[in-house]
MDTraj code that builds the backbone (N, CA, C; nanometers):
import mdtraj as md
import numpy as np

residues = "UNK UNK UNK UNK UNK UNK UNK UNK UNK UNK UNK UNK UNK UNK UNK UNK UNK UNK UNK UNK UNK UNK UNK UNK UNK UNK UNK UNK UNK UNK UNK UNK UNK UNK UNK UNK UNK UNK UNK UNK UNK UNK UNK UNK UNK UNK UNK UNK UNK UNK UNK UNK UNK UNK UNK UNK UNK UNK UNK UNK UNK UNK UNK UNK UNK UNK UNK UNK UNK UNK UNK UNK UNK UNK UNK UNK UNK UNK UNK UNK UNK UNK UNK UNK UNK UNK UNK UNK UNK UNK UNK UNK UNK UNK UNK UNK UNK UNK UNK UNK UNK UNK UNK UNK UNK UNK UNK UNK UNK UNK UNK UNK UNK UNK UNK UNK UNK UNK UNK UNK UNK UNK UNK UNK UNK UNK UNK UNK UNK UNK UNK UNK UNK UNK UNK UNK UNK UNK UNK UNK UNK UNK UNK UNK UNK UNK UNK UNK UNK UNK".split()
xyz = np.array([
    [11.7600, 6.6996, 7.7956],
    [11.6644, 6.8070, 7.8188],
    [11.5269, 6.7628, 7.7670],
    [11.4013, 6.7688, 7.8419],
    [11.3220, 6.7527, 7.7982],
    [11.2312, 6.8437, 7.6867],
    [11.2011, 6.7325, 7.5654],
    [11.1657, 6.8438, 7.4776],
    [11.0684, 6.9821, 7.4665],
    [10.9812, 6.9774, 7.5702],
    [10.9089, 7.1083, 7.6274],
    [10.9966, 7.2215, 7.7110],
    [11.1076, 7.1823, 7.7835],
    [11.1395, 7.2711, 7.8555],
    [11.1752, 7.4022, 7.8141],
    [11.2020, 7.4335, 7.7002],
    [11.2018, 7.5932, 7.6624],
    [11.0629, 7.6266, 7.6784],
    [10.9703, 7.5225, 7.5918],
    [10.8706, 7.6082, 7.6184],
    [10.7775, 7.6255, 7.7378],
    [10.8002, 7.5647, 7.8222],
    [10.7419, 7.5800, 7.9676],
    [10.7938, 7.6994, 8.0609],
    [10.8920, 7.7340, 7.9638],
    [10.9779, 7.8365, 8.0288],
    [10.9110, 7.9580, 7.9924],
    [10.8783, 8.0032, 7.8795],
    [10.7915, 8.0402, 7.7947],
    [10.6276, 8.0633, 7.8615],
    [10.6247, 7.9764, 7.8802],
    [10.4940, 7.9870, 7.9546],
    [10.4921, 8.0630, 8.1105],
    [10.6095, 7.9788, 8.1855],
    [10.6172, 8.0675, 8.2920],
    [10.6384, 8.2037, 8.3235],
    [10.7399, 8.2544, 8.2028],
    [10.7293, 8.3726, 8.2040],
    [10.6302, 8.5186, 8.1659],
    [10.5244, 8.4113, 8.0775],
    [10.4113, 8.4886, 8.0302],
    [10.3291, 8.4594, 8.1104],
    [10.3019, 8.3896, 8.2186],
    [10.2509, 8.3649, 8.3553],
    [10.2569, 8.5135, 8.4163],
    [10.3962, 8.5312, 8.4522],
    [10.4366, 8.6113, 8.5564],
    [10.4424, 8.7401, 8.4874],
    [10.4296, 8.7589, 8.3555],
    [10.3997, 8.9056, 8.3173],
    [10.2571, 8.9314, 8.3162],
    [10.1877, 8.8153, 8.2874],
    [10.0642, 8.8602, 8.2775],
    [10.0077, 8.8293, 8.1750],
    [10.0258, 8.7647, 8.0519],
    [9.9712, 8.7511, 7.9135],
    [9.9418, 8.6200, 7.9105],
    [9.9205, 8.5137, 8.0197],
    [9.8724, 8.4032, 8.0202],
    [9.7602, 8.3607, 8.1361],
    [9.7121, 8.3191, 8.1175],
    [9.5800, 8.2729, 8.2273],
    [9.6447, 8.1244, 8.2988],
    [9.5530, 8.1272, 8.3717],
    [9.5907, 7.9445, 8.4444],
    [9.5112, 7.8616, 8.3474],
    [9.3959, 7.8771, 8.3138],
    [9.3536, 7.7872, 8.2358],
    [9.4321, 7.7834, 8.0918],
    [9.4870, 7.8797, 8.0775],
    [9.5798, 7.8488, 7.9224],
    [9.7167, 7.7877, 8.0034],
    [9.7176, 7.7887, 8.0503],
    [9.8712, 7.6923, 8.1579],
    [9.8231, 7.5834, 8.1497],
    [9.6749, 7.5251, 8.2414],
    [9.6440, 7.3928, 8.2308],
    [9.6228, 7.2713, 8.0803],
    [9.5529, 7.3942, 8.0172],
    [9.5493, 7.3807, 7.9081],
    [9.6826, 7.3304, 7.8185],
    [9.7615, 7.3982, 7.7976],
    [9.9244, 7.3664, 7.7686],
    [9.9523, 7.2363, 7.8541],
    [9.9606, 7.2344, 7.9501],
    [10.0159, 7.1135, 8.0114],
    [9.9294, 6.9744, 7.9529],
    [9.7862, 6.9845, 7.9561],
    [9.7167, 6.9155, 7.9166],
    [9.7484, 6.8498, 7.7554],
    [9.7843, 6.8994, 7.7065],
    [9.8404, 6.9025, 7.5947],
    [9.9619, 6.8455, 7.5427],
    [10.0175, 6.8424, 7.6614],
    [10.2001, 6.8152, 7.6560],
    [10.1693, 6.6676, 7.6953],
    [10.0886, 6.6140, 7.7963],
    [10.0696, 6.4683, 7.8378],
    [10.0173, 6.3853, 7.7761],
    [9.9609, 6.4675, 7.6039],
    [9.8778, 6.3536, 7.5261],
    [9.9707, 6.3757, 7.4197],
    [10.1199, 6.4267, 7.4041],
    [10.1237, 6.4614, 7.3239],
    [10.3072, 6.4011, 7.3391],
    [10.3612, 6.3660, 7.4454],
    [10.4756, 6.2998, 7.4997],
    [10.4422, 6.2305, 7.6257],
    [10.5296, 6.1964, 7.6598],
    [10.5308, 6.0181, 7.7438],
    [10.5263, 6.1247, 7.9124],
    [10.4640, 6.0377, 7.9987],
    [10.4156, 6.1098, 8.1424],
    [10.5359, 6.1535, 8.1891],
    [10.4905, 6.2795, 8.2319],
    [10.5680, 6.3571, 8.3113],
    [10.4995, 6.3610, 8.4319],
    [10.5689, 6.3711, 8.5265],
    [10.5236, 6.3853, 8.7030],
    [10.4537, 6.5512, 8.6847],
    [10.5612, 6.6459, 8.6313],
    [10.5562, 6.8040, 8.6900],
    [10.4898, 6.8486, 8.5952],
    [10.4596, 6.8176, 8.4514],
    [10.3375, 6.8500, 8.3470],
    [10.2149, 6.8165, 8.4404],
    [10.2001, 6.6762, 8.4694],
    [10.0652, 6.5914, 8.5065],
    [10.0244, 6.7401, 8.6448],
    [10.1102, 6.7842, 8.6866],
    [10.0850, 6.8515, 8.8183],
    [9.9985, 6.9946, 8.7798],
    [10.0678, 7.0352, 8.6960],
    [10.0204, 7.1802, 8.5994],
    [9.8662, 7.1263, 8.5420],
    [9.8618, 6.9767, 8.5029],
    [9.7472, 6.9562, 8.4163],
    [9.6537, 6.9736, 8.5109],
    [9.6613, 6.9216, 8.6566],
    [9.5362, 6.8723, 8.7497],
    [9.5245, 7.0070, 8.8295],
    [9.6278, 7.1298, 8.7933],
    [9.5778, 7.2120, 8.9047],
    [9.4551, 7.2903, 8.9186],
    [9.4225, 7.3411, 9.0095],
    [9.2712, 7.3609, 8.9743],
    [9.2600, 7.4610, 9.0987],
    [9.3958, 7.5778, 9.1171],
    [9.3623, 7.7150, 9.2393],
    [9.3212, 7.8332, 9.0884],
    [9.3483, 7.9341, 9.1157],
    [9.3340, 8.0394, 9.0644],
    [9.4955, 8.1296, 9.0686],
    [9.5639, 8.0992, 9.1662],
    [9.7242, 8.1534, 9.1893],
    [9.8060, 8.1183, 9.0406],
    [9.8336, 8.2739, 8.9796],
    [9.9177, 8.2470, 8.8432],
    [10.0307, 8.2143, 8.9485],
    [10.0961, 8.2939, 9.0570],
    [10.2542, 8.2363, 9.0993],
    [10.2722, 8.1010, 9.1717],
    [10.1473, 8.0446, 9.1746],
    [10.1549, 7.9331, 9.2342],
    [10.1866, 7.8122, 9.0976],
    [10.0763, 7.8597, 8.9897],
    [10.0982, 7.7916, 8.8694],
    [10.2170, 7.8293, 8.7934],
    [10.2779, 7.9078, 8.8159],
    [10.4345, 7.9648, 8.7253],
    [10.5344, 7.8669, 8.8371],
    [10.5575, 7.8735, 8.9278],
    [10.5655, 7.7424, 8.9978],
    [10.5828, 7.6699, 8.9469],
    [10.4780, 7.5978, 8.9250],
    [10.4355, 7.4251, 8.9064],
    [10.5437, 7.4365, 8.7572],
    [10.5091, 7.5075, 8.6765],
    [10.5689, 7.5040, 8.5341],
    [10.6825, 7.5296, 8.5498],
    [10.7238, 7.6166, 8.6118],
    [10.8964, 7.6247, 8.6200],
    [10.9482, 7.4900, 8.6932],
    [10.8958, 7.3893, 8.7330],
    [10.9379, 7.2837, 8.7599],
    [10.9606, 7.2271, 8.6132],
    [10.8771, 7.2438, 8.5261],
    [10.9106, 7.1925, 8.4518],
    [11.0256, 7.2400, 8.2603],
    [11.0787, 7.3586, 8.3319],
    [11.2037, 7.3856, 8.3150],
    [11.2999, 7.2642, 8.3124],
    [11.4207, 7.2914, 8.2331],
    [11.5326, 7.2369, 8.2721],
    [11.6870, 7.3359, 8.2931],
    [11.7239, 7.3153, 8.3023],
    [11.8576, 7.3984, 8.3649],
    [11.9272, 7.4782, 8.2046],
    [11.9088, 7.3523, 8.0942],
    [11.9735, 7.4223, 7.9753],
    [11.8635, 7.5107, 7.8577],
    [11.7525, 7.5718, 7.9286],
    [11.6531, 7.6777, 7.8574],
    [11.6715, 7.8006, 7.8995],
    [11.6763, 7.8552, 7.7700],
    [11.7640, 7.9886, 7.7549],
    [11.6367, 8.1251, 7.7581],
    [11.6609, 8.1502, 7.9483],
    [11.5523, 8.2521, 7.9535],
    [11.5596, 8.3777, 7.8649],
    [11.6683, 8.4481, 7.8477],
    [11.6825, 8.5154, 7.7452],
    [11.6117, 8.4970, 7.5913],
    [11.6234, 8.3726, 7.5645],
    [11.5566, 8.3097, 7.4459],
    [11.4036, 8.3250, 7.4562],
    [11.3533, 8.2766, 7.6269],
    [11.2108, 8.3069, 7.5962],
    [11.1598, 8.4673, 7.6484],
    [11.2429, 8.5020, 7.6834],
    [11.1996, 8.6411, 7.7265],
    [11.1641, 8.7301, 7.5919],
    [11.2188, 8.6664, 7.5054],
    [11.1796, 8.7469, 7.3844],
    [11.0496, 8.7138, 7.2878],
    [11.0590, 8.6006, 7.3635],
    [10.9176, 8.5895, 7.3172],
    [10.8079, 8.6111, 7.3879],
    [10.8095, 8.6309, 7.5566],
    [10.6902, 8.7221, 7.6101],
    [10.7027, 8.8711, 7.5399],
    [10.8373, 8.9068, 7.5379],
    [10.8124, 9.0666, 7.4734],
    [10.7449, 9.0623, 7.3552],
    [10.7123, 9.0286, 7.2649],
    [10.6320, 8.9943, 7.1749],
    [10.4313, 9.0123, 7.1848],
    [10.4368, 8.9346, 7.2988],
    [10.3081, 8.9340, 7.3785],
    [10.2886, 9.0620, 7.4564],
    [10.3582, 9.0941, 7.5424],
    [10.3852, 9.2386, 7.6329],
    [10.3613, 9.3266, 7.5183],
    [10.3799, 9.3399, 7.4024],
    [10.3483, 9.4754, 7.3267],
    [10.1824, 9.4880, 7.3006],
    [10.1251, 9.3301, 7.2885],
    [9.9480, 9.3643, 7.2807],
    [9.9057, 9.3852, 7.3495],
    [9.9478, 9.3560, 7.4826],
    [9.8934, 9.3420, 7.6099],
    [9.8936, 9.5376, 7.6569],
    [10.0534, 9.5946, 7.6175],
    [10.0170, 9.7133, 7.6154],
    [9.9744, 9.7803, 7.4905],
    [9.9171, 9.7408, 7.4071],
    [9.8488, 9.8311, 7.3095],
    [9.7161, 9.8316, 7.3737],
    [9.6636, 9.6907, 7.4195],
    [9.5278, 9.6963, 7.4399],
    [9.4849, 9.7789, 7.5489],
    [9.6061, 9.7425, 7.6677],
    [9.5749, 9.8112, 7.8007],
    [9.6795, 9.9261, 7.8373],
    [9.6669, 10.0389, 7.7750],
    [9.8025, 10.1352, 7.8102],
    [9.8220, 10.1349, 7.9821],
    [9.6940, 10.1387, 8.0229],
    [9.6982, 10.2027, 8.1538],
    [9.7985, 10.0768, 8.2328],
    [9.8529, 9.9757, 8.1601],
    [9.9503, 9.9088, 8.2643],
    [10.0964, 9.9161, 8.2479],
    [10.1591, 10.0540, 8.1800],
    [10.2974, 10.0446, 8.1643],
    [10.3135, 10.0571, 8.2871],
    [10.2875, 10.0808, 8.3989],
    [10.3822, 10.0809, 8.4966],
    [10.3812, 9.9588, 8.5462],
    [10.3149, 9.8638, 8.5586],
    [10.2765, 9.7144, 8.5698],
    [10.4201, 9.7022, 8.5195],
    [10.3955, 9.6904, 8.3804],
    [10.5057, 9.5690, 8.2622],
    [10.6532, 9.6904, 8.2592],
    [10.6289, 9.7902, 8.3083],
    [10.7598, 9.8405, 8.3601],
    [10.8393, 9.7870, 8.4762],
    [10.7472, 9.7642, 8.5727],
    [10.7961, 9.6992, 8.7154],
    [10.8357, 9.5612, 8.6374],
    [10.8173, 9.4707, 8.5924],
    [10.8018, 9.3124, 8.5522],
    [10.9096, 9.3444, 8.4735],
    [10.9588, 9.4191, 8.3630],
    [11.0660, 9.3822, 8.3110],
    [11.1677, 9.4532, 8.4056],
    [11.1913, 9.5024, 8.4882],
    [11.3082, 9.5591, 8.5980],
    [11.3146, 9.4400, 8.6841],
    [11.2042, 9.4004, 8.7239],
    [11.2258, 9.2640, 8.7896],
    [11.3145, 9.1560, 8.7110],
    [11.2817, 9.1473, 8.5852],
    [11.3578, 9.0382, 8.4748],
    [11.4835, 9.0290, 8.4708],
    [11.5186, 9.2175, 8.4745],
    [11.6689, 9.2228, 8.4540],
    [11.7330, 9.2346, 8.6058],
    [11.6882, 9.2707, 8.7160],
    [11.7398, 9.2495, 8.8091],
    [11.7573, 9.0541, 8.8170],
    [11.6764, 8.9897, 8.7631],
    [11.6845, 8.8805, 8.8084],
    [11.8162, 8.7795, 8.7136],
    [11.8693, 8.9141, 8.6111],
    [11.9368, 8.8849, 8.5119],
    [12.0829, 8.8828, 8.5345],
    [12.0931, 8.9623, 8.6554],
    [12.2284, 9.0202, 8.7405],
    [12.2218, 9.1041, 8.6143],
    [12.1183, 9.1895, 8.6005],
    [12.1427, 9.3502, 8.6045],
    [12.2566, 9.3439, 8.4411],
    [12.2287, 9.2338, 8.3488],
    [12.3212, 9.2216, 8.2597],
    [12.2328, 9.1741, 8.1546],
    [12.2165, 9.2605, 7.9896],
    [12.1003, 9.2332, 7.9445],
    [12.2300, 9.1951, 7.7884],
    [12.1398, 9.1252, 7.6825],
    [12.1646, 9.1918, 7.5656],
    [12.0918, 9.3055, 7.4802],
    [12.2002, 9.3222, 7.4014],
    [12.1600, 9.4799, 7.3386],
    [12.0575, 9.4635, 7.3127],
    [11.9512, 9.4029, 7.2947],
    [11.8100, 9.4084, 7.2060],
    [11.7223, 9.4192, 7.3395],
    [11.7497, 9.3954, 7.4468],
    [11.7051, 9.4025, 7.5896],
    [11.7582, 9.5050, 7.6402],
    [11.8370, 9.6073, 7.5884],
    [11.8848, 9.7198, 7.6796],
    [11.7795, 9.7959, 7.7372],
    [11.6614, 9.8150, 7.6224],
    [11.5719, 9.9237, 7.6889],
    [11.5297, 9.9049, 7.7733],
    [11.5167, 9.8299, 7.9194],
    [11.4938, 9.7291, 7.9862],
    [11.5094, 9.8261, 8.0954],
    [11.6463, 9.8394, 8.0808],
    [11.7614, 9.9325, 8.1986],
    [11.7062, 10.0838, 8.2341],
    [11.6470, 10.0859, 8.3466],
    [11.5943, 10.2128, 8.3741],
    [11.4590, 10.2536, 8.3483],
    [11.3700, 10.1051, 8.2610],
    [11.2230, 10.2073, 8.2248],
    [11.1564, 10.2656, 8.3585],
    [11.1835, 10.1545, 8.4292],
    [11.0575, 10.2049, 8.5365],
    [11.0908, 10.3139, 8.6178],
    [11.2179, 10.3776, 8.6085],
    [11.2854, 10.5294, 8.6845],
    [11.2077, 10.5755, 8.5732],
    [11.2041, 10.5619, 8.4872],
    [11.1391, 10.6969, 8.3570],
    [11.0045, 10.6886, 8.4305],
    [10.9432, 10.5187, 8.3925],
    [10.7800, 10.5684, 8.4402],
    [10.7615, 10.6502, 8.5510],
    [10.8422, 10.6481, 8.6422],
    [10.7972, 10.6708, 8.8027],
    [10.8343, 10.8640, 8.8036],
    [10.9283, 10.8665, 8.6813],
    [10.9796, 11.0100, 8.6952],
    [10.8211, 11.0933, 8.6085],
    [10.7508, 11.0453, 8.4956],
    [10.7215, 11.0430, 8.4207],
    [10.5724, 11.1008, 8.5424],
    [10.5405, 11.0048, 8.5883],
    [10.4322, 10.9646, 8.6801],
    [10.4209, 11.0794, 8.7566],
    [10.5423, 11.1436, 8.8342],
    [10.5389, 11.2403, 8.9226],
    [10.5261, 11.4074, 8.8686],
    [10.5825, 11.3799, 8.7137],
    [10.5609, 11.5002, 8.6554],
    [10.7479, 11.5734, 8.6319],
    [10.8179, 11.5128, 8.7014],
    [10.9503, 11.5551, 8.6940],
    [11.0467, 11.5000, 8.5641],
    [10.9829, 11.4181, 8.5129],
    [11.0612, 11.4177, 8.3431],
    [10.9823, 11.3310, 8.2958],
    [10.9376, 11.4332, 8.1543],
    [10.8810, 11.3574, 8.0482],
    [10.7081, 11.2967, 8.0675],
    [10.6596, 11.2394, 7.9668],
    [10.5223, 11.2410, 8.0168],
    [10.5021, 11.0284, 7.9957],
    [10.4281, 11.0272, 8.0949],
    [10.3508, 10.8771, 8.0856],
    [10.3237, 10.8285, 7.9236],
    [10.2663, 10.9063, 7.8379],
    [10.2736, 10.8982, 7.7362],
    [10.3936, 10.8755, 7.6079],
    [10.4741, 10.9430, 7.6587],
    [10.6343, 10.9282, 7.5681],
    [10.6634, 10.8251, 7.5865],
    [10.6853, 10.7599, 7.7679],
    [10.7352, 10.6771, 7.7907],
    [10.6647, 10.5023, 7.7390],
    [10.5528, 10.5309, 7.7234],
    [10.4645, 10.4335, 7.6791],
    [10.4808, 10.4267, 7.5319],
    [10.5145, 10.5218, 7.4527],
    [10.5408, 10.4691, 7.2995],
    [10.6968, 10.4537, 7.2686],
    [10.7411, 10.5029, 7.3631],
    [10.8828, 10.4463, 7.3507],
    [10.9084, 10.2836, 7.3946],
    [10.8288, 10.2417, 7.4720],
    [10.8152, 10.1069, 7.5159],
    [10.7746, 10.0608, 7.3952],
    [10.6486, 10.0964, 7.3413],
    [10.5469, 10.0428, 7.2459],
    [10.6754, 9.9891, 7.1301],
    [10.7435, 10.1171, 7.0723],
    [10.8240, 10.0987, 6.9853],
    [10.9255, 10.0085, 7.0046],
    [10.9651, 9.9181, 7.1192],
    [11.0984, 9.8597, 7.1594],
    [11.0452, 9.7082, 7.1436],
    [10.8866, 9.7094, 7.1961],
    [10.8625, 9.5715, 7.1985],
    [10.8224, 9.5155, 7.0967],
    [10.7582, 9.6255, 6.9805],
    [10.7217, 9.5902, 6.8532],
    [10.8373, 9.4999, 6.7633],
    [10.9316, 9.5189, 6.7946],
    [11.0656, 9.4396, 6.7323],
    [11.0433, 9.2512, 6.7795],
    [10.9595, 9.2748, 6.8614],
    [10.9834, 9.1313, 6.9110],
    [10.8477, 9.0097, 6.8811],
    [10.7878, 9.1292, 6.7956],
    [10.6657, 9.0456, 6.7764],
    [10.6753, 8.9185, 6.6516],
])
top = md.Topology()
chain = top.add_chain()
for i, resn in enumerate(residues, 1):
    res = top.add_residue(resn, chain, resSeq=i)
    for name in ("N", "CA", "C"):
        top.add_atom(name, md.element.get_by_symbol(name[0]), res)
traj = md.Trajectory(xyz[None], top)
């Protein structure tokens, strides 16, 4: 396994939530090539130069390996996902959709420290329409779940 691949994993996933830029991607990669022996799929991340985070979560999930434990880094975007919603409330329904995506992509099978996972975005959307509970509850109940992971 190459010794970055957790953390590229890491990266990709804070790509695709949102708490990373492309230039902090290039940046990282840039970093990884002065810092271990050439990689083809780093060197690719280093030279890119679009503006597409899913094009650049891409490039980096190439540089994954098969034995990095997304679970492992998912807990460490949740970590990030809690500033991201302190700073910006107005995007729980954003990072509600993104972690339903996670666990659907999980086969719908989390661990317990990831349960709250299961169902936020039915709350937001119920929340949203006015038929249970308020945008607000549901946002410090998030607040409170991700704070564990910081």
């Amino acid at each position: 396994m190459r010794p970055f691949a957790q953390t590229a994993l890491v990266k990709r996933l804070s790509l695709e939530a949102g708490v990373m830029n492309v230039e902090e991607a290039v940046s990282w990669a840039e970093g990884i090539l002065s810092d271990h022996s050439y990689d083809d799929d780093v060197a690719n991340v280093a030279l890119y130069s679009g503006t597409s985070l899913k094009e650049i979560a891409g490039l980096i999930g190439r540089c994954t390996d098969p034995g990095a434990d997304e679970l492992d880094a998912m807990r460490m975007v949740l970590g990030k996902l809690e500033g991201k919603l302190r700073e910006e409330p107005q995007l729980l329904e954003v990072i509600s959709e993104h972690l339903e995506s996670f666990w659907t992509r999980q086969d719908y099978e989390l661990p317990d420290d990831m349960y709250f996972m299961i169902g936020l975005h039915d709350s937001v959307l119920l929340a949203k329409d006015g038929i249970y509970g308020s945008l607000e509850a549901v946002r410090k109940s998030l607040q409170y779940e991700l704070e564990r992971f910081i």
